[in-house]
C-alpha positions in Angstrom: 17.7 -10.2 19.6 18.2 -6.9 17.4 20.2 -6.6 14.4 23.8 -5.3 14.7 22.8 -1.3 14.2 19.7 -2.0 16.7 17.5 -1.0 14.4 13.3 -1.7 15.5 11.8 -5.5 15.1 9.1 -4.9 12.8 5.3 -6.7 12.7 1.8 -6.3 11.2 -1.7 -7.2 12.4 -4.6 -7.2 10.3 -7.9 -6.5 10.9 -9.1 -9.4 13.1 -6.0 -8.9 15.4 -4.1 -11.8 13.5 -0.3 -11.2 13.0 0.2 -11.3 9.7 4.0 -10.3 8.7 6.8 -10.4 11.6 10.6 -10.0 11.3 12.2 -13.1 13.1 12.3 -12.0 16.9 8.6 -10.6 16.6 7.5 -14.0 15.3 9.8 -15.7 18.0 8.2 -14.1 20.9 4.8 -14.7 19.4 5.1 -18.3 19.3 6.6 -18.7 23.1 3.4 -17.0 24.3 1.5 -19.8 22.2 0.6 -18.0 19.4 0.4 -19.8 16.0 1.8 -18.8 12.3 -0.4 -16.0 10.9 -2.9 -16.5 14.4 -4.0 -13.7 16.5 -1.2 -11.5 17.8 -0.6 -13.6 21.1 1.2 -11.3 23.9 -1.4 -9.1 24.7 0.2 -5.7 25.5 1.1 -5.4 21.7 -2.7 -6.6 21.1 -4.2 -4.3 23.0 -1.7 -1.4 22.1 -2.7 -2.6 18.0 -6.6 -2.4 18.8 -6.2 1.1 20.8 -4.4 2.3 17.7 -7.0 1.1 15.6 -9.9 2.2 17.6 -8.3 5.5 17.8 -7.1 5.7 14.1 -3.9 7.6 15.4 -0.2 6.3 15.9 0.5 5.5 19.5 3.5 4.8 21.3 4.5 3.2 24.8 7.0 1.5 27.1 5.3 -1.6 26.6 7.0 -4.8 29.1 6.0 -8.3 28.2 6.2 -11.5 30.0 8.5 -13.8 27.9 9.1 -17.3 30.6 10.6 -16.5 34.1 11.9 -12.8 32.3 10.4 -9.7 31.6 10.9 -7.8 28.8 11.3 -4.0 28.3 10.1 -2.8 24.6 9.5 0.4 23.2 6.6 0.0 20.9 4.9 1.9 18.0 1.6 1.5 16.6 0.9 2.9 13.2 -2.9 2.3 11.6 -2.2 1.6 7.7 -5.6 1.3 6.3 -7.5 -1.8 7.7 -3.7 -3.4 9.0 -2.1 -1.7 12.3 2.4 -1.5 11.8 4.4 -2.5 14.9 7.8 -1.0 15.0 9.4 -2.9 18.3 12.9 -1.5 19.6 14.8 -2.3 22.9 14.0 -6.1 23.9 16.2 -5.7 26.8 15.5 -8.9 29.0 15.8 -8.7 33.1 13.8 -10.6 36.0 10.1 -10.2 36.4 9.3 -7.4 39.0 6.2 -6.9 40.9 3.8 -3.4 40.3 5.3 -0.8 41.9 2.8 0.4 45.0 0.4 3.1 43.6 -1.4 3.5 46.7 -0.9 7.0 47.2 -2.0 8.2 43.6 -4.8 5.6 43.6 -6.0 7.6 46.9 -5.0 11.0 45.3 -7.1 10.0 42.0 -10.3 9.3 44.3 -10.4 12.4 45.5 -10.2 14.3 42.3 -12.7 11.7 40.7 -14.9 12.5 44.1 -14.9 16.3 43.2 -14.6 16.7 39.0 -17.2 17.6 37.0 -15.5 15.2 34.7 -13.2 13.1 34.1 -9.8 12.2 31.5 -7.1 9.6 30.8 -4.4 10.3 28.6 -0.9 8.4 27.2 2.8 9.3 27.6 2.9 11.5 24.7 -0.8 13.6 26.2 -2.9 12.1 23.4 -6.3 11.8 25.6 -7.8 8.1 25.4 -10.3 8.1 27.6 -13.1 11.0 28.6 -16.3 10.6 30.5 -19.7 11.4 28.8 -19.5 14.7 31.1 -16.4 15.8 29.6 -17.5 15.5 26.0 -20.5 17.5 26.8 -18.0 20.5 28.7 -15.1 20.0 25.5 -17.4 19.1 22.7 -21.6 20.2 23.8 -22.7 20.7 20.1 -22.4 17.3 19.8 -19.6 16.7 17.7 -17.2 14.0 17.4 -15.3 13.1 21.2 -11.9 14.5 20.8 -10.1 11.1 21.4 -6.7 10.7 20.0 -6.3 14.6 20.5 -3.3 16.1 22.2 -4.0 18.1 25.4 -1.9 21.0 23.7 -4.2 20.6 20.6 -7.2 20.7 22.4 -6.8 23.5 25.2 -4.6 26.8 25.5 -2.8 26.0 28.9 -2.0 28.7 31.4 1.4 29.3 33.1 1.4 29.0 36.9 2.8 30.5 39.8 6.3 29.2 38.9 6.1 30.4 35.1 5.3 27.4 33.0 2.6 25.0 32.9 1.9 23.1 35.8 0.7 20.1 33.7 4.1 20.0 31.2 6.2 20.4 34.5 4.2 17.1 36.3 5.1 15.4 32.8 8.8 16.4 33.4 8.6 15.3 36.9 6.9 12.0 37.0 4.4 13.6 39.3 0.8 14.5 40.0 -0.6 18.3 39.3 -3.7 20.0 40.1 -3.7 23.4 39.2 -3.8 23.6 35.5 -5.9 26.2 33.8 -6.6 25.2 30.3 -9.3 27.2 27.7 -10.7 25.2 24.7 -9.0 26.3 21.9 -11.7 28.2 19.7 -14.0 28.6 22.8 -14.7 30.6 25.6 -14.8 27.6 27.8 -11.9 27.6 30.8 -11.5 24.5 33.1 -9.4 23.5 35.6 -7.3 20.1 35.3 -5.7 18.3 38.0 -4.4 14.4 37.5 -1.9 11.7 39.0 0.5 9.9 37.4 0.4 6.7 35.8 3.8 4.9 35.6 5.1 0.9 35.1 6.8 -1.1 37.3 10.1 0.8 36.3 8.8 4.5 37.1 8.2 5.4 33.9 6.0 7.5 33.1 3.0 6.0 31.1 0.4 9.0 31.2 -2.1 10.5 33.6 -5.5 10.7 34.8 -7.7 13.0 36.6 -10.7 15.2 36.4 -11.4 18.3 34.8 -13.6 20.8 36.9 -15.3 24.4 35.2 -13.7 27.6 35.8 -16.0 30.9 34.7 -19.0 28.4 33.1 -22.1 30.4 33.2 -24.4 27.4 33.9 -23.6 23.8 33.6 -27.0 23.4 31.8 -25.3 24.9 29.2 -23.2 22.1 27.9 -26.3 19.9 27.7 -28.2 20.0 24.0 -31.0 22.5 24.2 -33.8 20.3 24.2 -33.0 19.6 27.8 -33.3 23.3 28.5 -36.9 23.7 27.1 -39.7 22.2 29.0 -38.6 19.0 29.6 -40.6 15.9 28.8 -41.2 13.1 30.8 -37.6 11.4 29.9 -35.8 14.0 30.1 -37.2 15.2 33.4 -36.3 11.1 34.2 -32.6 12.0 33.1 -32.0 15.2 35.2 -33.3 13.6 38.1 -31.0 10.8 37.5 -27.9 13.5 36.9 -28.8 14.9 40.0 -29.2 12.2 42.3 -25.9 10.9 40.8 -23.7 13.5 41.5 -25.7 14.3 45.1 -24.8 11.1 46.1 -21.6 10.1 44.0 -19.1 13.0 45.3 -20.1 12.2 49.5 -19.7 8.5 48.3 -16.5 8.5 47.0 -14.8 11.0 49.8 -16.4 8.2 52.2 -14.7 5.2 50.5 -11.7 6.9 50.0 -11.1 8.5 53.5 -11.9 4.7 54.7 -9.3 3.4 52.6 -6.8 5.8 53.9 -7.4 4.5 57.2 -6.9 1.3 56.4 -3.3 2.0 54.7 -2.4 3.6 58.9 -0.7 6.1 57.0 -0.9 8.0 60.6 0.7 5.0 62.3 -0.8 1.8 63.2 -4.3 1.0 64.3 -6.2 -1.4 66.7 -7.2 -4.8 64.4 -10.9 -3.6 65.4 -10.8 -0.2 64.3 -9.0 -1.6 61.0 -11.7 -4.1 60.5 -14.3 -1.1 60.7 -12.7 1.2 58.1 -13.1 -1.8 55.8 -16.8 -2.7 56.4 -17.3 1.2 55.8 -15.2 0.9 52.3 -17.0 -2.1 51.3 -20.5 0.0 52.4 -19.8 2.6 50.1 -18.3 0.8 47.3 -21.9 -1.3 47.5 -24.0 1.9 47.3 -21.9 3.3 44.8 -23.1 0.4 43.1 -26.2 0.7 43.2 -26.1 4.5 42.2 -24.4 3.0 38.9 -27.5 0.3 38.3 -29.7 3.2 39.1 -28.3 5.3 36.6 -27.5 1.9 34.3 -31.1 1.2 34.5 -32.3 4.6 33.8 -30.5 5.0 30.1 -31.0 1.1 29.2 -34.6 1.6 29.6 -34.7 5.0 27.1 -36.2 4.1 24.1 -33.4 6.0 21.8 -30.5 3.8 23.8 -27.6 3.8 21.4 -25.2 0.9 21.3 -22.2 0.8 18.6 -21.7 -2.0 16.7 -18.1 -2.7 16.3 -16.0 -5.5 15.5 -14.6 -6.8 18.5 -13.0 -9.8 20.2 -15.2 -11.5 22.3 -12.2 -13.4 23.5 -10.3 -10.5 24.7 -13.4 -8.9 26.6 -13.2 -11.9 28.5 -10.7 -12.2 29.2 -10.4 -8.4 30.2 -13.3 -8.6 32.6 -11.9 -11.8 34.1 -9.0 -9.5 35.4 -10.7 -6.9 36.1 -12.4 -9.5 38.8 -9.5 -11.1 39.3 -8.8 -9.6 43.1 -12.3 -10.5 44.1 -11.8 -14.0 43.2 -8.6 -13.7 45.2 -10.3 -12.8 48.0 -12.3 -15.9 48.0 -10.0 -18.2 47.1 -11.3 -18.5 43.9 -9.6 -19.0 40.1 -11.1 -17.5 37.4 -10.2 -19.8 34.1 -10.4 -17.6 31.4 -9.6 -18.2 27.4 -6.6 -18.9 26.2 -4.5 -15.9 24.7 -4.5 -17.4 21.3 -7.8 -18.1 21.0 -10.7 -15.3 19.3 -14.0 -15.0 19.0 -14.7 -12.2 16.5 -18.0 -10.9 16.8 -20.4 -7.6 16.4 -21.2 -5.2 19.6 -20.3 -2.5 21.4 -17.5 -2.9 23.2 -18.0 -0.9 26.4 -21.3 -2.1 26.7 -20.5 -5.9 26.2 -17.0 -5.5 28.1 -19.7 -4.0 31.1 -22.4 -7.5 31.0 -18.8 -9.7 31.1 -17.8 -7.9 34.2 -21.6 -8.3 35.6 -22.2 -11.9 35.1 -18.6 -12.9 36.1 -18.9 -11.0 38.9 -22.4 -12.5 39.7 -20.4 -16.2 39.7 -18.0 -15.0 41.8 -20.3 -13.7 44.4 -22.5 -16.8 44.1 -19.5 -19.6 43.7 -18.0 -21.4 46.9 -14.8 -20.3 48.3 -12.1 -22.5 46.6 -14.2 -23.0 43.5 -13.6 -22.3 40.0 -15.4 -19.8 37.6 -14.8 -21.3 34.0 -15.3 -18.7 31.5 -15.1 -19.8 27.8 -15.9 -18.8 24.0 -17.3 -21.0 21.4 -19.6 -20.2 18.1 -23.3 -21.3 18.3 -25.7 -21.9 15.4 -27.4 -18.7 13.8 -24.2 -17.1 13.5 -23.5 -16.2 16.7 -20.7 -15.6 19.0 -20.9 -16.9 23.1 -19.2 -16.3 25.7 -20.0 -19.0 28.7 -20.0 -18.2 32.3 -20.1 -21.4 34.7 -19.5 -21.6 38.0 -20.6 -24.5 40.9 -22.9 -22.6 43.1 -26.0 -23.6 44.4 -27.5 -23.1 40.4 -30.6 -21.9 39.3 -34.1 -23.9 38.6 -36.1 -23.4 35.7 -38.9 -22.5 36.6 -36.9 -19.2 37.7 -34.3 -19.1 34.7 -37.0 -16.4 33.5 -37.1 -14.6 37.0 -33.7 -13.7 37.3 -33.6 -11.5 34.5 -36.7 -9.9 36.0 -35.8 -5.8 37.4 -35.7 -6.2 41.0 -35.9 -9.7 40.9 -33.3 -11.9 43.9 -34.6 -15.5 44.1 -33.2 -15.6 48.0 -34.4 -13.4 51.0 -30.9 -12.9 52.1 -29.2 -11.6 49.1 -27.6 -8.4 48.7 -27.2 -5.9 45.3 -30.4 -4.5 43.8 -31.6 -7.0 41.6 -30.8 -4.8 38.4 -27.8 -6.3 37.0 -29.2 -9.3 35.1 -32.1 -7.0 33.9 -29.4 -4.5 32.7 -27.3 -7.1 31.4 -29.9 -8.8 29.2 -31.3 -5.4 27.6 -27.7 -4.0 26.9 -27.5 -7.3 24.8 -30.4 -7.3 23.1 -29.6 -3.7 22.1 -26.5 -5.2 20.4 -29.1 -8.0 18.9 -27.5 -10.5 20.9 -29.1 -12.2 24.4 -28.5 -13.4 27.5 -29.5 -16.8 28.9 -29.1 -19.3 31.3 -28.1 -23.0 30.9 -28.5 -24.5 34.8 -30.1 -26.4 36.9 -30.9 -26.1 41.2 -27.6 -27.3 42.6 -26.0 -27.9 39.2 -24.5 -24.6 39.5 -25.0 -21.9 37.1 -24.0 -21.8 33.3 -25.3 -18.1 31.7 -24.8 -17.7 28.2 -23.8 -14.3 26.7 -24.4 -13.9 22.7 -23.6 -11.2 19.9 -23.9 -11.7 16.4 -20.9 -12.9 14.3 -18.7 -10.0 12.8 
């Protein structure tokens, strides 16, 4: 597959995610996954590992393994933004039978605890280049508002103590493969000092892909003091409305999460095995807790939707590929009810204009919503197609009991659930519509009683 002194398989995808130049073996593999000449890239780990280089404006690398038939295949990929185009530089394409994800049980359970405790959390890659941080955490690193240090390197961004055994706990976990939780770190340039503890994240080979954890303040004279000012004035109205919201978030969030997760670690009978009853119990108190951390996140979902300075980006983005996305993300849900999720092809796009978070967040709602409301056995069909005006859609249909018109209005009501017996808060189509006319886009539904439902999600074309 590589050239006779191994030297990398090169590629280049433009701005809409098409590949536009690949040496032979890139444009090969391209084609088996279904993609077409000059088409949107079309194996989706070098998709996605092109956009997060291009969202990030940064080169990244990772161990990147690709389906390719009844084979999986081990590459070593490099993503370099050049201007508008994003440079793949491909090396090992070593070929070997598919293997299942090795269990992460213990550092999923590890990871809920820290979550359960931080005052925020991180995610970072292979090389420590942070690529993820919670709106807390960019208030503690960054509170004078400036831009959220994603793409940085830990190193870059904090001075990091030595521990106990003389180095730093975090550099040694990277050296290890292993989890840490006693890293002190000050901002570099501040007075700020937090402590950082994370898990490991690793492929099906052990590798070691990054890490993610919490970061929790060390020496902080207030925690007000990361928030803007204005919020330590007299408050108004909505910014009384906030705080009370931060409050009862993190009052209710931390017991939440230690619930769920001490549940869950009954369940696994990491202490030896359990009666079938007792087993059955830990479960209905997971699911309990996962349910009210739900509706903590309406709650707090619904309070920053209905500000009136809401701020949505608007981004070019795939509408596509965040459905894709949130199909998988729901994937084990329709799993458990014997359910398939059809979702769009790989090789198929639908540019459009949002913010991706936001829209990736109404996806996961209203696929999640079919799911719930579908029969067992049934199929959700999710699928993209352009509409008149210029817009971008992305259609949600599934064969439950439907919707009648004279409610198609109702449902997006806050509150609102058509049936005396059903569960959730009644915030999620409410919060689903206004997150998407925030991005001048809508949210409607298509259906008829006992046709089952077809809802409609809209942005404009990029």
């Amino acid at each position: 597959m590589l050239t006779a002194d191994d030297s990398p398989v090169h590629g280049r995808v433009d701005a809409d995610g098409r590949l536009v130049m690949a040496d032979p073996a890139l444009a090969d593999l391209h084609a088996r996954a279904g993609g077409e000449r000059g088409g949107p890239l079309a194996v989706p780990q070098l998709a996605t590992l092109a956009r997060l280089a291009r969202r990030l404006a940064i080169p990244v690398s990772r161990a990147v393994i690709a389906a390719d038939g009844e084979e999986d295949l081990d590459l070593w990929v490099r993503a370099r933004p050049e201007g508008d185009e994003v440079a793949l530089a491909i090396a090992g394409w070593k070929h070997r039978l598919a293997a299942p994800p090795i269990e992460t049980a213990s550092a999923s359970r590890d990871y809920d605890f820290i979550r359960a405790d931080a005052d925020w959390t991180w995610e970072a890659d292979a090389t420590l280049r942070l690529i993820a941080l919670s709106a807390d955490g960019i208030r503690a690193i960054a509170p004078d508002g400036a831009r959220p240090p994603l793409g940085e390197a830990l190193t870059r961004l904090f001075v990091l103590e030595e521990g106990e055994d003389g180095g730093p706990p975090l550099l040694d976990a990277l050296a290890r493969h292993a989890g840490f939780d006693e890293q002190i770190v000050t901002v570099r340039g501040a007075e700020r000092r937090f402590r950082l503890a994370g898990v490991p994240l690793l492929d099906p080979l052990g590798r070691m892909m990054g890490f993610r954890g919490g970061g929790f303040v060390v020496d902080f004279p207030a925690r007000a003091a990361a928030l803007p000012p204005a919020q330590n004035d007299d408050l108004s109205n909505a910014d009384a409305k906030t705080a009370f919201t931060q409050r009862l978030d993190s009052a209710l969030r931390t017991p939440l999460n230690r619930i769920v997760a001490t549940a869950e670690q009954i369940r696994e009978q990491d202490e030896g095995p359990l009666r079938n009853d007792y087993n059955g119990y830990a479960g209905d108190i997971a699911n309990a807790g996962r349910h009210l951390l739900g509706l903590i996140d309406d709650l707090v979902d619904l309070e920053a939707v209905e500000r009136e300075n809401l701020a949505v980006e608007a981004e070019a983005l795939d509408l596509a590929d965040l459905a894709r996305r949130a199909s998988g993300l729901l994937a084990v849900r329709a799993h458990d009810k014997d359910m398939r999720i059809e979702q769009p092809d790989f090789a198929e796009g639908m540019p459009a204009c949002g913010d991706f978070r936001r829209a990736l967040q109404v996806l996961v709602n209203l696929i999640g919503n079919a799911v719930h409301y579908g029969p067992e056995g049934s199929t959700v069909r999710v699928s993209v197609e352009r509409r008149n005006g210029g817009v971008a859609a992305v259609v949600v249909a599934d064969h439950g009991r439907g919707v009648a018109p004279a409610d198609a209005e109702r449902v997006f009501e806050k509150f609102e659930r058509l049936g005396a017996h059903e569960t959730g808060s009644g915030l999620g189509l409410y919060i689903s519509r206004r997150l998407a006319r925030a991005m001048r886009g809508d949210i409607v539904i298509e259906s008829a009683a006992g046709e089952g439902a077809r809802f409609v999600f809209t942005l404009p074309d990029a």
